[in-house]
PDBQT receptor file of N, H, CA, C and O in Angstrom, charges set to zero:
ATOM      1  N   UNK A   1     -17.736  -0.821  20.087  1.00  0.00    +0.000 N 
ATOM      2  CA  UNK A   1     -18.235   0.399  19.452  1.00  0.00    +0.000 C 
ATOM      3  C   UNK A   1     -17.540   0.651  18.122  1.00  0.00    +0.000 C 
ATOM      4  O   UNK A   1     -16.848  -0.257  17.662  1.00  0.00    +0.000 OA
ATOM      5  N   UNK A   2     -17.619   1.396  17.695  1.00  0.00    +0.000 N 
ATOM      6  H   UNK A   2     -18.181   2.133  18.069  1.00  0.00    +0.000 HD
ATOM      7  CA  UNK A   2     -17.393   1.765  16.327  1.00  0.00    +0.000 C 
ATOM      8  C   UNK A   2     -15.450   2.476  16.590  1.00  0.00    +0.000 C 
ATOM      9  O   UNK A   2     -14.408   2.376  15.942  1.00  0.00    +0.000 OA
ATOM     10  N   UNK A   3     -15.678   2.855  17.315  1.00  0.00    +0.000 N 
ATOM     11  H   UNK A   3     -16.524   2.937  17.841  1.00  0.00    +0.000 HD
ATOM     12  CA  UNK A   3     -14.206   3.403  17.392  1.00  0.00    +0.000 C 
ATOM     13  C   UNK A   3     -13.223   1.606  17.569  1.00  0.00    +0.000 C 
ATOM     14  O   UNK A   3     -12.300   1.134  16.905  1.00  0.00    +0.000 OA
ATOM     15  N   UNK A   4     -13.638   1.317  18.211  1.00  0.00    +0.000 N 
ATOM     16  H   UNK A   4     -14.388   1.700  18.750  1.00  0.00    +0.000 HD
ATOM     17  CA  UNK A   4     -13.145  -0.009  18.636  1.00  0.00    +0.000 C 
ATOM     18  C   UNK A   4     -12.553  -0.914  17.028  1.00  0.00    +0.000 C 
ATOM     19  O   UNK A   4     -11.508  -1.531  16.824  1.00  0.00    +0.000 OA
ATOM     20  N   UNK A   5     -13.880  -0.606  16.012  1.00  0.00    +0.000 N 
ATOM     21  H   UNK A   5     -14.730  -0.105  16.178  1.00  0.00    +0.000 HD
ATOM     22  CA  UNK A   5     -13.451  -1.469  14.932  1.00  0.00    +0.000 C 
ATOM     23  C   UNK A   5     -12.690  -0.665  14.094  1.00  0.00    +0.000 C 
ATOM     24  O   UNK A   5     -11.993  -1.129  13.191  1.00  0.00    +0.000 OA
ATOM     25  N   UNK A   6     -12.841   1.133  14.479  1.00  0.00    +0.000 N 
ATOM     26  H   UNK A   6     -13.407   1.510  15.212  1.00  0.00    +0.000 HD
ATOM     27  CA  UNK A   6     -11.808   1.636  13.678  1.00  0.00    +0.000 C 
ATOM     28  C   UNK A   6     -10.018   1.140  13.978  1.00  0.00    +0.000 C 
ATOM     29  O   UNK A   6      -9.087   1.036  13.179  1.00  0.00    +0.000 OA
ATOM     30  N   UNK A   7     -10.072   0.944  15.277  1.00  0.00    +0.000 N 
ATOM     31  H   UNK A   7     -10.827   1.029  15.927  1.00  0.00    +0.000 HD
ATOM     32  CA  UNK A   7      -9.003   0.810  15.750  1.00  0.00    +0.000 C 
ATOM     33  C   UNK A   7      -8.469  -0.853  15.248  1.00  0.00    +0.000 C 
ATOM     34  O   UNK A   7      -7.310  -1.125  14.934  1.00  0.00    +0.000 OA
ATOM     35  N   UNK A   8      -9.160  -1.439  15.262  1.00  0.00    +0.000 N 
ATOM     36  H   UNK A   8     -10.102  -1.219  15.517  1.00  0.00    +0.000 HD
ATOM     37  CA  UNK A   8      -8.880  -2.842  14.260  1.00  0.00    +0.000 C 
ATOM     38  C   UNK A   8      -8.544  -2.795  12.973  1.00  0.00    +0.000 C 
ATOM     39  O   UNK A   8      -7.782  -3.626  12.479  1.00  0.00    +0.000 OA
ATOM     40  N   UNK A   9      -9.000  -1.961  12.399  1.00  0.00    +0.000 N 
ATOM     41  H   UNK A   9      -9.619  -1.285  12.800  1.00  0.00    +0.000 HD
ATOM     42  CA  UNK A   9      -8.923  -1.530  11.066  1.00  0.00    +0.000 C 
ATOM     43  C   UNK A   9      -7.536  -0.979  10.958  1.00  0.00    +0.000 C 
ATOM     44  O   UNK A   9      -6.589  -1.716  10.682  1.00  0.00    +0.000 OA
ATOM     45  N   UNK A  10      -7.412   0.180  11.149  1.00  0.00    +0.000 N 
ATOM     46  H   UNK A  10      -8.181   0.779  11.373  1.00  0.00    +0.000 HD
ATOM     47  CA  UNK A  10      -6.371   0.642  11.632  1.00  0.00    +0.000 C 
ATOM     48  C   UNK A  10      -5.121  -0.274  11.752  1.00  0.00    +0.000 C 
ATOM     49  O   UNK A  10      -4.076   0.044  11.183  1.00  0.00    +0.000 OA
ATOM     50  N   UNK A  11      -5.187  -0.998  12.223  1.00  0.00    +0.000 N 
ATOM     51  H   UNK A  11      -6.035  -1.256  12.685  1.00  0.00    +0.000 HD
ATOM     52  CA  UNK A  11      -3.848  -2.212  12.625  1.00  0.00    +0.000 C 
ATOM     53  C   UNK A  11      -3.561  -3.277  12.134  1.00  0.00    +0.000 C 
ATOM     54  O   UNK A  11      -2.462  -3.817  12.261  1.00  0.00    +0.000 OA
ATOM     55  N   UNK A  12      -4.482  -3.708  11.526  1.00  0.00    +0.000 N 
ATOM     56  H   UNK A  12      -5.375  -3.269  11.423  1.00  0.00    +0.000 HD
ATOM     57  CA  UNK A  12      -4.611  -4.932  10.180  1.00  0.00    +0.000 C 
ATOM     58  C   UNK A  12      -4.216  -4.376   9.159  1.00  0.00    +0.000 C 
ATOM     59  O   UNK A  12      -3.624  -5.123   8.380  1.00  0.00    +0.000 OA
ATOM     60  N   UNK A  13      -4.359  -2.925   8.746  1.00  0.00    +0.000 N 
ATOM     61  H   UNK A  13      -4.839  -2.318   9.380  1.00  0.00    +0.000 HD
ATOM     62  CA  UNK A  13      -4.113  -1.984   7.912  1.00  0.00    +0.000 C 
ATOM     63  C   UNK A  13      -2.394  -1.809   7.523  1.00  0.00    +0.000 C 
ATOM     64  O   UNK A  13      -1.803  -1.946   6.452  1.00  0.00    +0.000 OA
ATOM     65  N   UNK A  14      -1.912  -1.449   8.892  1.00  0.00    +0.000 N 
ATOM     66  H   UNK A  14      -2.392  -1.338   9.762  1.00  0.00    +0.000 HD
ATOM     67  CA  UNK A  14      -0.502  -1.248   8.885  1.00  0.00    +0.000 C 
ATOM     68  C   UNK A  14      -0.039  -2.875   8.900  1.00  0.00    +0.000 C 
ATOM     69  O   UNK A  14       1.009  -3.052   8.279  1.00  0.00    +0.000 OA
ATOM     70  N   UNK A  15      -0.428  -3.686   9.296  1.00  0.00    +0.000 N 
ATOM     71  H   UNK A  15      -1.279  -3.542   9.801  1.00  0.00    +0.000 HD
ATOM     72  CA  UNK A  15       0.184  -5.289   9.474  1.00  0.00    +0.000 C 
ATOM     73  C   UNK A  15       0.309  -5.153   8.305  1.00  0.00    +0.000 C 
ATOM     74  O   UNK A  15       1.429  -4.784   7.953  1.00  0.00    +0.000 OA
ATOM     75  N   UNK A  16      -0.876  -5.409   7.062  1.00  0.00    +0.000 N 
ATOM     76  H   UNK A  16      -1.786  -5.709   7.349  1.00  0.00    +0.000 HD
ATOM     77  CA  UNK A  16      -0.656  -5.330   5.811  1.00  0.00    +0.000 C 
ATOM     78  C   UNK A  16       0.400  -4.577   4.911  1.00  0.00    +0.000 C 
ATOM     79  O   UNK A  16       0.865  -4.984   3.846  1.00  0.00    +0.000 OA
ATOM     80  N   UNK A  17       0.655  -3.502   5.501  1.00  0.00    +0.000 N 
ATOM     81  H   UNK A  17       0.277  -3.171   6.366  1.00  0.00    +0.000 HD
ATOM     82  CA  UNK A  17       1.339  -2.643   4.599  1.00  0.00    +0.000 C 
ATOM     83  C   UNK A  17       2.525  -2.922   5.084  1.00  0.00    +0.000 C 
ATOM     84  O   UNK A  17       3.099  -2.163   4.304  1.00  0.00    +0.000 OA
ATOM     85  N   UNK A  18       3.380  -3.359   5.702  1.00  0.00    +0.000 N 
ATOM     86  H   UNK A  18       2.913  -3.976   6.335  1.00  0.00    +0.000 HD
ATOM     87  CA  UNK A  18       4.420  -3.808   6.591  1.00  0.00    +0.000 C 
ATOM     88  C   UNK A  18       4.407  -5.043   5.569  1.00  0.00    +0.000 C 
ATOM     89  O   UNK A  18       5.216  -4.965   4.644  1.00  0.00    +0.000 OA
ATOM     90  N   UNK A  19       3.467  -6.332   5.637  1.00  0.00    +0.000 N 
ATOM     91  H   UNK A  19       2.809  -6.395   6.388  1.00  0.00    +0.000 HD
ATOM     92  CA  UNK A  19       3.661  -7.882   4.894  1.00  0.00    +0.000 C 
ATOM     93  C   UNK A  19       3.901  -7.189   3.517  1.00  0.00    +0.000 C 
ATOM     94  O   UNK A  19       4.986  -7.444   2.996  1.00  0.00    +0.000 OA
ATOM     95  N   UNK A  20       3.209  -6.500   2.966  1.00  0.00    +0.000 N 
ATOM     96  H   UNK A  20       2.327  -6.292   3.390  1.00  0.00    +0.000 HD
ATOM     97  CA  UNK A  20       3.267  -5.896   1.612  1.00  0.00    +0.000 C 
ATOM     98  C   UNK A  20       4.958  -5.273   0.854  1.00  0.00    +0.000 C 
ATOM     99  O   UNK A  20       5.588  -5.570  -0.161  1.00  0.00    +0.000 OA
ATOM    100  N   UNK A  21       5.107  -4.587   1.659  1.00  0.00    +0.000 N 
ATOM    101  H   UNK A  21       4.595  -4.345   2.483  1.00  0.00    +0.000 HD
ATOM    102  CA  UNK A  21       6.260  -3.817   1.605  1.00  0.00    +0.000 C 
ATOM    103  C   UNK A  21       7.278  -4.871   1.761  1.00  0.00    +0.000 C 
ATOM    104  O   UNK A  21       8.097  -4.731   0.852  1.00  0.00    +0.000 OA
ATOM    105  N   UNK A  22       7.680  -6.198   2.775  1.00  0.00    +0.000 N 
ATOM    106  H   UNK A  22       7.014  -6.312   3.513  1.00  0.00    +0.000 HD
ATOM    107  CA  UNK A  22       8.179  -7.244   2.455  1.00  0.00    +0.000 C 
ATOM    108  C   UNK A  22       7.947  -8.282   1.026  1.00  0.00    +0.000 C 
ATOM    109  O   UNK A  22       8.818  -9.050   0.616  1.00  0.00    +0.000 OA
ATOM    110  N   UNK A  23       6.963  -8.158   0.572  1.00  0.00    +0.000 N 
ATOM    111  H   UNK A  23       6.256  -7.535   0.905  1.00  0.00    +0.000 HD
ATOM    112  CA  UNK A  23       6.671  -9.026  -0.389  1.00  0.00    +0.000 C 
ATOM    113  C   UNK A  23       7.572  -8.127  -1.629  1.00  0.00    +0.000 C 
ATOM    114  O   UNK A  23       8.537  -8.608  -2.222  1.00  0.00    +0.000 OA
ATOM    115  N   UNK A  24       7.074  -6.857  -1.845  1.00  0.00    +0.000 N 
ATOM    116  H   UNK A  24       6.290  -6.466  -1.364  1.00  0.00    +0.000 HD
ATOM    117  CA  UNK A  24       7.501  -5.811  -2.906  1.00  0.00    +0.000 C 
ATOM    118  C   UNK A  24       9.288  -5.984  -2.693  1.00  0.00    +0.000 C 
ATOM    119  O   UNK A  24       9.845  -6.747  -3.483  1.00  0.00    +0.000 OA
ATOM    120  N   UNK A  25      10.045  -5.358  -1.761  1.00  0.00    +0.000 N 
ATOM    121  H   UNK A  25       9.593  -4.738  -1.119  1.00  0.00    +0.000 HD
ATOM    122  CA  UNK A  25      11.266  -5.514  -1.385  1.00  0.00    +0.000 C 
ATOM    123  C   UNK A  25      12.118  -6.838  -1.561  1.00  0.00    +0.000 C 
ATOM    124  O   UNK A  25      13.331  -6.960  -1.732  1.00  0.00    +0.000 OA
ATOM    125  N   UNK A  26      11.048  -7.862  -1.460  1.00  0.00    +0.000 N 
ATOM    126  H   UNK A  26      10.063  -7.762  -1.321  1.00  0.00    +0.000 HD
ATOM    127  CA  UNK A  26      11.459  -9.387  -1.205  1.00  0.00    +0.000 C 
ATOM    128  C   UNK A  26      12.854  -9.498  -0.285  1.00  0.00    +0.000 C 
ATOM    129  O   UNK A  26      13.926 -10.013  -0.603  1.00  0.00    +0.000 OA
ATOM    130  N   UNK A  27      12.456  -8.808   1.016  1.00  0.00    +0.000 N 
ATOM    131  H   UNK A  27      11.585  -8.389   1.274  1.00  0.00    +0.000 HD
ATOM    132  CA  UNK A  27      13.091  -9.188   1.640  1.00  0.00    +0.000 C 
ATOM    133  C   UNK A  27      13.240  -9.861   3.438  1.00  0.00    +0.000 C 
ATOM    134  O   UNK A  27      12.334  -9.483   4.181  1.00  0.00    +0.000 OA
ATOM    135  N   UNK A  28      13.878 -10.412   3.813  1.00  0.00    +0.000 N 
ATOM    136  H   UNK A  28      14.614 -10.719   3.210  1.00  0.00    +0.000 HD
ATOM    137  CA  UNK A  28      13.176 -11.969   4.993  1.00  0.00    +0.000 C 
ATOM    138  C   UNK A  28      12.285 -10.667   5.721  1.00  0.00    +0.000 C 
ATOM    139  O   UNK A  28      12.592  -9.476   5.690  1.00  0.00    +0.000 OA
ATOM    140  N   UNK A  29      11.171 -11.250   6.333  1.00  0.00    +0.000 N 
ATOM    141  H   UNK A  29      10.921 -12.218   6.357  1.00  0.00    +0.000 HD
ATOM    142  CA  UNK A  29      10.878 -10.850   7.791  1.00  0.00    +0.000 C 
ATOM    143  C   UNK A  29      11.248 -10.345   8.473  1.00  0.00    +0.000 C 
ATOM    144  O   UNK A  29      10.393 -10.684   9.292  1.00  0.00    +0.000 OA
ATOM    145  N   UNK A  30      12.065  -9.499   9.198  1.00  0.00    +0.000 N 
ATOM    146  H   UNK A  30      12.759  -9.223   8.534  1.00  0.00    +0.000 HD
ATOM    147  CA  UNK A  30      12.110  -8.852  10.645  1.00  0.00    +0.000 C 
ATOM    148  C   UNK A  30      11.516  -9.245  12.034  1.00  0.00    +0.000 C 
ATOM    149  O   UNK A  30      10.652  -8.412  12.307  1.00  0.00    +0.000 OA
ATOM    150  N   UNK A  31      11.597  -9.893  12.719  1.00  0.00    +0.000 N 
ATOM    151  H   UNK A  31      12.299 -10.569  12.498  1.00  0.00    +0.000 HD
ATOM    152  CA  UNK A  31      10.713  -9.973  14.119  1.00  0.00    +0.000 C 
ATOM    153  C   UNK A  31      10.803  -8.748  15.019  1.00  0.00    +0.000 C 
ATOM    154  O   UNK A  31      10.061  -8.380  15.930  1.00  0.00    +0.000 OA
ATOM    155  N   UNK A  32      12.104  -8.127  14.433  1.00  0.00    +0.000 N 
ATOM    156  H   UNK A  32      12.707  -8.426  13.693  1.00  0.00    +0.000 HD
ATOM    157  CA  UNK A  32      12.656  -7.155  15.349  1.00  0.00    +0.000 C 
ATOM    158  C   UNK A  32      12.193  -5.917  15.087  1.00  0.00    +0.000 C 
ATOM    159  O   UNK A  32      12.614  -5.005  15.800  1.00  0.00    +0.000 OA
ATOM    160  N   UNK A  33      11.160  -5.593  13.935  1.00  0.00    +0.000 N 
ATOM    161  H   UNK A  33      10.818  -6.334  13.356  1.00  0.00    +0.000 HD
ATOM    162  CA  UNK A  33      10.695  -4.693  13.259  1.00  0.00    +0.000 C 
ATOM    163  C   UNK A  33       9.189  -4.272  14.098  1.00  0.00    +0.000 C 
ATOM    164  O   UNK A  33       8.109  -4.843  13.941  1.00  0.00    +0.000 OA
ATOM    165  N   UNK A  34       9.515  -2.965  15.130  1.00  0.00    +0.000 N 
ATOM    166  H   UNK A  34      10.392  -2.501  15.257  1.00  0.00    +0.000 HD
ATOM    167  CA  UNK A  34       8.705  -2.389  15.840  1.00  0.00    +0.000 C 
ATOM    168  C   UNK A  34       7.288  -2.053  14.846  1.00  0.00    +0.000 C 
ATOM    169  O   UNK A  34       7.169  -1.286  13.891  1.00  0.00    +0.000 OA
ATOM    170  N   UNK A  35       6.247  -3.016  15.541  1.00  0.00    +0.000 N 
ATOM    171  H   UNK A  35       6.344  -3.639  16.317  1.00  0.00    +0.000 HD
ATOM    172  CA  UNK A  35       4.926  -3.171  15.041  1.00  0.00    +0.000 C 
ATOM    173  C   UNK A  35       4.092  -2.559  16.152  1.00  0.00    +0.000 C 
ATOM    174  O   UNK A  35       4.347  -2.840  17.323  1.00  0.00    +0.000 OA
ATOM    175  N   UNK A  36       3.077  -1.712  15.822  1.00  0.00    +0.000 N 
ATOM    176  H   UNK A  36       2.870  -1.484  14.870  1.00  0.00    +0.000 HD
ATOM    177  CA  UNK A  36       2.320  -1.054  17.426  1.00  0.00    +0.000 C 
ATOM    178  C   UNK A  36       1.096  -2.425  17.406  1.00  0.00    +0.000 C 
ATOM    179  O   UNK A  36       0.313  -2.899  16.582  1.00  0.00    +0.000 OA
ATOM    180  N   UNK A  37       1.555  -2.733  19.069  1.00  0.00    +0.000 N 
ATOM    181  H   UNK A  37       2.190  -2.349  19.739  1.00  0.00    +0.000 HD
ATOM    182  CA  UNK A  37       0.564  -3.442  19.125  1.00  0.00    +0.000 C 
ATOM    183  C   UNK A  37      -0.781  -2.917  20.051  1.00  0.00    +0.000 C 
ATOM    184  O   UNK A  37      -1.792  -3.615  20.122  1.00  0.00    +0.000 OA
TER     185      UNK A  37
């Protein structure tokens, strides 16, 4: 349903802004960095 792809959206959204904010910062990855899954 439509809520369903909001909710995809939604979370690819923050993945991005999380990879982003590493790229800008240039700094390593985190694994340990609480992501909602």
């Amino acid at each position: 349903g439509k809520r369903h792809h909001q909710a995809v959206i939604a979370l690819a959204r923050r993945r991005v802004n999380v990879l982003w904010a590493v790229v800008q910062n240039r700094t390593p990855f985190q694994t340990g960095f609480k992501m909602a899954a």
